[in-house]
N, C-alpha and C positions, 0 to 999 in steps of 0.2 A: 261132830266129826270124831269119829273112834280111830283109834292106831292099828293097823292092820295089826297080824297075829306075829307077824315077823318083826316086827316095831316091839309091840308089846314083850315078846319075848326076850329083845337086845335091851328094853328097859327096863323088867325087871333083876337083868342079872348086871346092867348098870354098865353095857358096853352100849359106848354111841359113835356112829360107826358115819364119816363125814366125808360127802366126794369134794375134791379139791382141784378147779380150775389152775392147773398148774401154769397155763402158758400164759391167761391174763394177766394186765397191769404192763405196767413202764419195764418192766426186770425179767418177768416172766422164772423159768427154774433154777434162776442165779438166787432168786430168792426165793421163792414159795417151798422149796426142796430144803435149803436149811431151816427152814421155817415150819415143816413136817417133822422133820427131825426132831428139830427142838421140843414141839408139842408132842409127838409120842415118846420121847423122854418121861415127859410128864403128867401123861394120862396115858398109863402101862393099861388099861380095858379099854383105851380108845384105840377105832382103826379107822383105815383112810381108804378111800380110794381116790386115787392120784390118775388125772385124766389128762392125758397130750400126749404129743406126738412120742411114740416108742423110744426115739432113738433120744430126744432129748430128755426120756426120764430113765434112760438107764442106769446111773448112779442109784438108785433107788429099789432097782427090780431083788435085787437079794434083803431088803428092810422085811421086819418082822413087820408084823399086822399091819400089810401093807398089800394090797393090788391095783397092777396099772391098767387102766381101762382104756385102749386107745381112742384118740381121736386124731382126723386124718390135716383140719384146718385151725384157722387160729384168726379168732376176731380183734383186728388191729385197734387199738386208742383211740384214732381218725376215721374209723369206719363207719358210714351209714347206717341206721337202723336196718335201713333196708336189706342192704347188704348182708347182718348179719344173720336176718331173717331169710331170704329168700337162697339166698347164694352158696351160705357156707352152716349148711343145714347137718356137718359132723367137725362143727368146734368145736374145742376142748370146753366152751362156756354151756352150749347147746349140751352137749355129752353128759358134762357137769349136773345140770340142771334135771337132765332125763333121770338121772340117777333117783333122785328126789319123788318120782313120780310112781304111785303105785302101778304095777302092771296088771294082766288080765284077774291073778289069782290072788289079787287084791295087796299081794306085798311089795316094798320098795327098796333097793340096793341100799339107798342108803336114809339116815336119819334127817342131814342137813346138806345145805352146800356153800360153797363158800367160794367167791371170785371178786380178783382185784379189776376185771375186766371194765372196757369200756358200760359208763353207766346205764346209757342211754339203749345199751342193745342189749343190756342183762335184766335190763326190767320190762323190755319187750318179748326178751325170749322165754321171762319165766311167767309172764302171763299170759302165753301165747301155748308153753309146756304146761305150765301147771294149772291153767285157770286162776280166775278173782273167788273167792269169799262171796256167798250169797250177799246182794245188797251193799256189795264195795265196786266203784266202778273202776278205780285204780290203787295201784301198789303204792305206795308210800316209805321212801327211807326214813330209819329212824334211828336217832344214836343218842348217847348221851353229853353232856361237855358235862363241868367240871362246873362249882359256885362256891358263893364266898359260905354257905353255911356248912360246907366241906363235906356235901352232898353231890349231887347230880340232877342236870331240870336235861332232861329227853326233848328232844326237838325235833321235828317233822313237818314238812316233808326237806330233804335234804340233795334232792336233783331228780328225784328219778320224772318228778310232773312242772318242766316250767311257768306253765300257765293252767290255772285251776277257776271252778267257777265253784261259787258260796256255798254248794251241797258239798264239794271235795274236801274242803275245809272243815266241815262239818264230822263226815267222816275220818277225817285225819283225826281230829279231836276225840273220835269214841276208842280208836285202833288206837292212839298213843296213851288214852286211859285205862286199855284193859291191858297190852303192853305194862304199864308199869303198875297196877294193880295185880297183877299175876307176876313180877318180876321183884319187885319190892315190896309187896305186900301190902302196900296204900289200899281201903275200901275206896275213900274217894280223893284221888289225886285233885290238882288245881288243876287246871287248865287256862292258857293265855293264849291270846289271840297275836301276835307280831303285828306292830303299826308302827305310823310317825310320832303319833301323842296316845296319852291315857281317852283322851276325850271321845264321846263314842261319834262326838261328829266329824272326825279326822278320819282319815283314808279315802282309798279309793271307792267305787261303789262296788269292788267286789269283796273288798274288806268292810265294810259297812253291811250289805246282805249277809254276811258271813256273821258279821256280831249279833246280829237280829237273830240269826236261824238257831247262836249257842246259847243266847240269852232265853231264848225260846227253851232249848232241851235242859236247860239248866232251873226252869222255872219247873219245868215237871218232873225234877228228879235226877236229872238222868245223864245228866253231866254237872262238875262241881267248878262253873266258869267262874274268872277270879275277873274277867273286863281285858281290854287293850293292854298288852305289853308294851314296851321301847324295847331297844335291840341291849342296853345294860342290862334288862332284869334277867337276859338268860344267865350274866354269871351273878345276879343277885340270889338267887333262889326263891323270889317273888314266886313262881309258879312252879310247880311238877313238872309241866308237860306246855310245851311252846309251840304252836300249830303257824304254819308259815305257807307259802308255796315252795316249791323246789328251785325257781330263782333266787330267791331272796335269802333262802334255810342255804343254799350251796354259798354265798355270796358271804354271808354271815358266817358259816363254818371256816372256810377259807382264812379271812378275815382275822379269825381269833387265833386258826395256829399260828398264821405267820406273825399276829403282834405277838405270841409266846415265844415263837422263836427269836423275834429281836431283843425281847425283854433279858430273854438269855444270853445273846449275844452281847448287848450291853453290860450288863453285869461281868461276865467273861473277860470284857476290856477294861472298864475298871478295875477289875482286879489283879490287873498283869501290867497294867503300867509301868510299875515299878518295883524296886526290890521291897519298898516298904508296904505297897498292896499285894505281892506278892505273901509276903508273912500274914499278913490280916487274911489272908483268903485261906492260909492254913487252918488259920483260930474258925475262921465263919465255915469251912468246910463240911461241916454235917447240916448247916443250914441251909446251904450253896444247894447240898445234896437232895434235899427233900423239897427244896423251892424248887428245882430241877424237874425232880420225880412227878409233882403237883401238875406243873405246867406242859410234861411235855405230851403234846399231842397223839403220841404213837400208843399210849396206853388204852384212848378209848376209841380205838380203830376197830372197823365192825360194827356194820349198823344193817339192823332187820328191815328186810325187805315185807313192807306188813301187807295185808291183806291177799296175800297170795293161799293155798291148798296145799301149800309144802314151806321147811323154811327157808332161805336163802340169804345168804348175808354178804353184804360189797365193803370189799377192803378200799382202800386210797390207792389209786392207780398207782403211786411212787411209793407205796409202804416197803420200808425195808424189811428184812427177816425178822425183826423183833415187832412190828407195827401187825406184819402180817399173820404172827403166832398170835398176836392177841385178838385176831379176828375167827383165830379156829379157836378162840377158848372162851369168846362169845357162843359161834356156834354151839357149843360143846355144853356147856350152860343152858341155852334155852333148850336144844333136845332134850336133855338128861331131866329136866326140869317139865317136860312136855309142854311147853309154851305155846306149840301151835295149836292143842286140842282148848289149852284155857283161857287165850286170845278167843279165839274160831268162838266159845260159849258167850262169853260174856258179847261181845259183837252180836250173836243173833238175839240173846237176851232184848241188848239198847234198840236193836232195828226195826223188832217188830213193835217198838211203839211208836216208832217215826213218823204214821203218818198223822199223832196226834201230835208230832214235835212242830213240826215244816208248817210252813204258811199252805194254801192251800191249792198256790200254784206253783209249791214244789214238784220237781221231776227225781224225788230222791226216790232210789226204788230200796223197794223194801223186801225183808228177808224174806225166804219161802219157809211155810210151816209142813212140818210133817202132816 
């Protein structure tokens, strides 16, 4: 997959230029607008296109490298797939997303996109706008958390697929290894499977076909599977890369801000008890600082919407101004970086050997060759 000439030209000259769901998520332009702000501050070659309804992006209409693209509806938190698909076919998410899509003369508005929108209609509407990746049959979120080797293990899927069957998992595993093989520069990341136990005869039977089918691509090559995770080794750094379903990966993500947040919130009360925890907390206060900074969840807001034809990235519905800057500087990152052209290689690369990978009444489809 080649960058059309309009891409290629905003990346050579190193402008990455990113449409912004302004009315999705819990807040909508109480925060995505300060949160534009803040990011064009700080990528002076970055522009936006800022998408919803006129009247509530008018603060904005006078910003430098900035154009508002209207859209006339707005997909609610609670809304149906359906809904957002069939109904309200000029949402600021829909709008958003169109951005991304090349048009007849092969170029596209913009480089990325970025929405805090409802998950479940942003990964319907952007593989419904932008199409799957030859040989991917669905999208996969992917982020990263935080480990104790003061690293990052990538995990996926993270909501957008509740329930997945053994070849999806399979696939998650090759998009989250060339994802961080193209992002951090790993030849061959680890890869772990999320279970109950290490043991391969624990789980379910779609986690168990699913360990056969990695065990399988890893015997020829072609994945670097390390066996069955537990839900600690994601902040061990046991593996790179953590393949899950999107109940489990949303369950588990969830799970870890809010023990971070209580961890802080404890700490915070300790140390205010009294006048005498109050002085210790001035002495530990650079510690307090960075154990803060380490744990708090808003910094790694922003996760690739993978196997899609364009890139697209979903904030935290409730991300505030600063959670949600750090999903335009994900974005901003993987365009600049062309991440969808070196994801998209290595992907057809692993596919077309798939059908020697899969047992032989796999249904995985495989890539199309030129």
């Amino acid at each position: 997959m080649n960058l059309s000439a309009d891409q290629s030209a905003r990346a050579a000259s190193r402008v990455v230029r990113i449409a912004v769901d302004c009315m999705g998520g819990d807040h909508g332009p109480s925060v995505t607008l300060p949160a534009c702000r803040a990011f064009l501050a700080a990528h002076p070659e970055a522009e936006l296109l800022l998408v919803g309804r006129p009247e509530a992006l008018e603060a904005a209409r006078d910003w430098p490298r900035c154009t508002i693209v209207p859209a006339s509806e707005v997909v609610e938190m609670d809304d149906p797939v359906e809904i957002a698909m069939r109904r309200k076919k000029d949402s600021s998410m829909r709008v958003a997303i169109s951005q991304v899509k090349p048009g007849e003369d092969g170029t596209a508005a913009a480089d990325a996109c970025v929405s805090a929108g409802n998950t479940g209609a942003l990964m319907a509407v952007s593989r419904y706008v932008l199409k799957t990746l030859d040989g991917i049959d669905r999208p996969a979120i992917a982020t990263v958390m935080p480990n104790q080797k003061d690293g990052y293990t990538t995990v996926l899927d993270l909501g957008a697929n509740v329930d997945c069957e053994p070849e999806h998992l399979l696939q998650f595993a090759l998009m989250g290894s060339a994802l961080v093989s193209a992002v951090q520069g790993k030849s061959q990341p680890t890869v772990g499977l999320l279970n109950i136990g290490e043991e391969v005869i624990k789980g379910n039977d779609t986690i168990k076909k699913a360990g056969e089918l990695l065990r399988s691509a890893a015997n020829r090559g072609h994945l670097n599977f390390c066996g069955n995770v537990e839900g600690n080794d994601i902040f061990t750094g046991r593996a790179d890369i953590i393949v899950c379903d999107g109940f489990v990966g949303n369950v588990a993500l969830k799970t870890a801000e809010g023990l971070a947040a209580m961890l802080s919130s404890f700490i915070k009360q300790e140390f205010t008890r009294n006048i005498f925890t109050k002085l210790a907390a001035i002495v530990a206060l650079p510690v307090l600082n960075r154990f803060k900074n380490r744990v708090d969840h808003r910094r790694y807001n922003g996760a690739a919407l993978l196997g899609l034809r364009g890139l697209v990235f979903k904030s935290h519905g409730s991300a505030d101004a600063f959670a949600f800057e750090q999903a335009l500087n994900r974005a901003y990152d993987a365009a600049r970086n062309r991440l969808l052209d070196r994801v998209h290689d290595r992907i057809v690369e692993t596919l077309q050997a798939l059908p020697a990978v899969a047992p032989a009444d796999s249904q995985i489809p495989v890539a199309k060759t030129a």
